[in-house]
N, C-alpha and C positions, 0 to 999 in steps of 0.2 A: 379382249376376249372375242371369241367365234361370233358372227353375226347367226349363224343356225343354229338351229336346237342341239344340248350335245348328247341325247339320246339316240343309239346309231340308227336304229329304223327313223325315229322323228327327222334327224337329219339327213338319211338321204332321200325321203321324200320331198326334203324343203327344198334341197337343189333339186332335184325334177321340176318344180315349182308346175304342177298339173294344173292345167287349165281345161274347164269341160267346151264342149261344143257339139257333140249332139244326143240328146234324148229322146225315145218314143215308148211311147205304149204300143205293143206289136199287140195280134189280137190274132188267132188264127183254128179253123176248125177244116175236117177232113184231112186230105194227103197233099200237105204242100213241103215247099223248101223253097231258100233263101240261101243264095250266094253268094258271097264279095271276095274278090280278090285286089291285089295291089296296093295293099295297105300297108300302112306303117304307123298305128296308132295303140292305146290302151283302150280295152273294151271289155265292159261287165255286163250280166245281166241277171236279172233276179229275177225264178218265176214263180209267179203271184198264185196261178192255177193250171192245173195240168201237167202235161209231159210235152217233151220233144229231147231233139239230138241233138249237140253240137261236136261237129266234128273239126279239128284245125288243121291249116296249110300242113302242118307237119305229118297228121296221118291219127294223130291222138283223137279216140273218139269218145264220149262220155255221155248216157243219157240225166236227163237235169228233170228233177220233177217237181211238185209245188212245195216251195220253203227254200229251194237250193240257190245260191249264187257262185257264181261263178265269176273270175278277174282272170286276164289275160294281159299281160303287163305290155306285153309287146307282139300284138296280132298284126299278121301278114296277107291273112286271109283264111275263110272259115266258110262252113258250111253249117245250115239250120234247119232242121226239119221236122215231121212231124216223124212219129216212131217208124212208120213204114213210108217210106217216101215216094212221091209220085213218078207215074211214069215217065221216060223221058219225053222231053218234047211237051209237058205239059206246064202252063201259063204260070209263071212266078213269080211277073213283076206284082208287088206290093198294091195295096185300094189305098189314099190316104182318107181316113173318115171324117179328120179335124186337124184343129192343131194337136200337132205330135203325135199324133193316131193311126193308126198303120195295121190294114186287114190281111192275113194270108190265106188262101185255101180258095177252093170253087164259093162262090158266090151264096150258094145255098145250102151249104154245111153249115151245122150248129157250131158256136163258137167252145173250142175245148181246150185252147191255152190262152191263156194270159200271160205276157212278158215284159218289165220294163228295162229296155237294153240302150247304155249310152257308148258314146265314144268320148274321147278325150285327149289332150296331148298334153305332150311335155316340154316346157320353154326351154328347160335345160340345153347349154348345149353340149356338156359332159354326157350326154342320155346315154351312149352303149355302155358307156364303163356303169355308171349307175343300175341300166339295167341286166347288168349282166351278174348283179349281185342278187337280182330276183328270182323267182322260179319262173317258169315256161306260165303256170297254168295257177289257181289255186277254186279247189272246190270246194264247197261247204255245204252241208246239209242242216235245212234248221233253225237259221242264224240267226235268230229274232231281233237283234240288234243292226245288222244288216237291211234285213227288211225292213226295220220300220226308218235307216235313214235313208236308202233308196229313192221311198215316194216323196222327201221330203227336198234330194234335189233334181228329180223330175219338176214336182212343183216350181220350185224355187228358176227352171232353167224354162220353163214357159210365161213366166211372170213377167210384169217390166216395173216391179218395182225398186224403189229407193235402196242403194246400195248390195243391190242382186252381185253385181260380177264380186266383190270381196264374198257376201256369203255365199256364191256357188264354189269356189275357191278353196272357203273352208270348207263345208261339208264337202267335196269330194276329197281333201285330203283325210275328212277324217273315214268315209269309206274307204280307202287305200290301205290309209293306214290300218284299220279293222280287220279288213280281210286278211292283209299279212300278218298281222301276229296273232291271226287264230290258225294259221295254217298249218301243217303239222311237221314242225321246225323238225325233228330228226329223224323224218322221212323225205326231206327232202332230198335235191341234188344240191351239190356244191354253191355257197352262198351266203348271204347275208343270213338269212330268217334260218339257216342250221347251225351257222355259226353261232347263233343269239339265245338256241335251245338246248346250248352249252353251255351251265351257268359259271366256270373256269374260264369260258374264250370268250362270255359273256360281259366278264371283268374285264378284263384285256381289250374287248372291243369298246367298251366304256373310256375305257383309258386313252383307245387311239382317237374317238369322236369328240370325247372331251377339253381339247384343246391339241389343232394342229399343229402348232406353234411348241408343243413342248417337247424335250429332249426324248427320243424314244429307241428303245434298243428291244434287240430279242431277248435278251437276259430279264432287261427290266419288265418288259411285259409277260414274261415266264414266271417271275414272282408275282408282278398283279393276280396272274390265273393260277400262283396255288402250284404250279407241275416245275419239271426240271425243264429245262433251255430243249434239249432234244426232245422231248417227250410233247412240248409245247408246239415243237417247231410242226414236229409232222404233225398231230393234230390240227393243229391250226390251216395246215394248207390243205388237207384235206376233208375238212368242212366248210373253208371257205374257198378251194381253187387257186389258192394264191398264197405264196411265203410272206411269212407275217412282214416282216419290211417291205415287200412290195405289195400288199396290202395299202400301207403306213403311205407310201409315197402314192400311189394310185389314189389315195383318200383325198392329202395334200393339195395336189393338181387337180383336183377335179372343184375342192371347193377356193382352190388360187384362181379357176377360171373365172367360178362366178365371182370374186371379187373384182375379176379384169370387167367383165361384164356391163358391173353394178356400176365403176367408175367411179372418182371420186377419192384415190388411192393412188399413190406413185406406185411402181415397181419396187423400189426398196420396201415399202411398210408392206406389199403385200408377203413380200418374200421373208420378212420380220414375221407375220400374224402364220405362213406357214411354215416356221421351224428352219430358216436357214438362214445362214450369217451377212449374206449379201446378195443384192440384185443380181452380179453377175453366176454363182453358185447356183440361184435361184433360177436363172434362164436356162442354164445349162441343161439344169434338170427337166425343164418345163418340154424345152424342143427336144430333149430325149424320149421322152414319153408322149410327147404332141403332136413332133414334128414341123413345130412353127416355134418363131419365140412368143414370150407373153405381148409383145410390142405390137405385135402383128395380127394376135387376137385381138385387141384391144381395137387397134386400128379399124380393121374388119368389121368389129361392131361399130365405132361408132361413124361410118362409112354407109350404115344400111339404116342409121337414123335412130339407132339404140342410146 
């Protein structure tokens, strides 16, 4: 059976396998702004009190006010500010006040947002295909559930207590996973979380996550979801960007990697636990869509001490 969860959201956050690494209480009053670029990380932020802007590398801009959180699965680079933003040429590097504490604005403005904003990564090393089944952005207004696990792995990520990195690990998977499936699945763009808010491709995604390894065709997954074979077929790729069998095969390789990864596993069992007859069938497929063989992953990690 699957070492990951076979609930498809459950599971493709388990292969991201998200790990947190930085948390702050931002704190800011007056006209300031906050910029980073050259990133390549996941980054949320919940705000506790107040207003500001967040604008991203892409041009998307959204004002966020107190209750809202925001996930950005795959930030490049952003912009943050107060509603009307300072003039140019005016001071933005950050005050630290404490640990994880972080003042924005002139010195002598009242403080008028509150923000707890982390980053994070993803060990994964399948992540583009992973993230590419997510959305750009997800907003929420409100999220009482959200907010109340936020401050909890702030706390938890300034701590040094007994067995911190497993529970920071899990609470942010389970913030991930929170925010995505309150997102608003069939408004989204092409992907996992619109595919999922079809409860037809719903079935059928179920079917593909629930064991890689089993026999799978577009016929058969056309009956799991209830539609006819064509009717299924476009749907399908057009909720989720991708023809249901290369769907099926992109799932495959992405959790064949991490089993290369994990180690521990010949090449024949792994290409057994992903649905095909033999190691060499199984490479074939692997450097088609990899561009390397699995030998070579395998290699690679445990070359860098993995």
């Amino acid at each position: 059976m699957p070492d990951t969860p076979t609930d498809p959201l459950a599971s493709v956050v388990a292969l991201l396998r998200p790990r947190p690494s930085i948390a702050k209480l931002v704190e800011a009053g007056g006209r300031w702004l906050v910029e980073r670029s050259g990133l390549s990380s996941p980054f949320y932020a919940a705000i506790v009190e107040g207003r500001c802007r967040l604008t991203l590398n892409t041009g998307r801009t959204i004002d966020l006010t107190a209750g809202d959180f925001v996930l950005v699965p795959d930030l490049h680079g952003f912009t943050m500010s107060s509603e009307t933003a300072p003039p140019p040429g005016a001071a933005r590097l950050p005050l630290e006040t404490g640990p994880g504490r972080f003042r924005l604005g002139p010195g002598g403005a009242p403080m008028e947002m509150r923000a707890l904003v982390g980053h994070c990564s993803f060990a994964a090393r399948e992540r583009a295909l992973l993230l590419s089944l997510l959305p750009e952005m997800i907003h929420l207004a409100a999220h009482d559930r959200l907010m109340a696990l936020v401050p909890l792995l702030h706390e938890e990520t300034l701590s040094d207590r007994p067995a911190r990195g497993m529970i920071l690990e899990r609470l942010l998977e389970l913030v991930l996973i929170e925010a995505l499936r309150s997102g608003p699945g069939p408004a989204q763009a092409p992907g996992l979380l619109r595919g999922l808010s079809d409860p037809q491709l719903a079935a059928a995604l179920q079917r593909i996550h629930a064991d890689p390894a089993a026999a799978l065709s577009v016929a058969g997954l056309a009956r799991e979801a209830g539609m006819s074979r064509s009717a299924f077929h476009t749907r399908f790729q057009a909720a989720l960007g991708l023809p249901p069998m290369a769907y099926v095969t992109a799932w495959r390789m992405a959790f064949a990697r991490d089993l290369l990864l994990r180690g521990g596993l010949t090449t024949a069992e792994i290409a057994h636990r992903v649905g095909y007859g033999s190691a060499a069938a199984f490479g074939m497929a692997f450097r088609r869509l990899e561009g390397v063989s699995p030998g070579a992953v395998a290699g690679k990690h445990r070359a860098r001490g993995g």
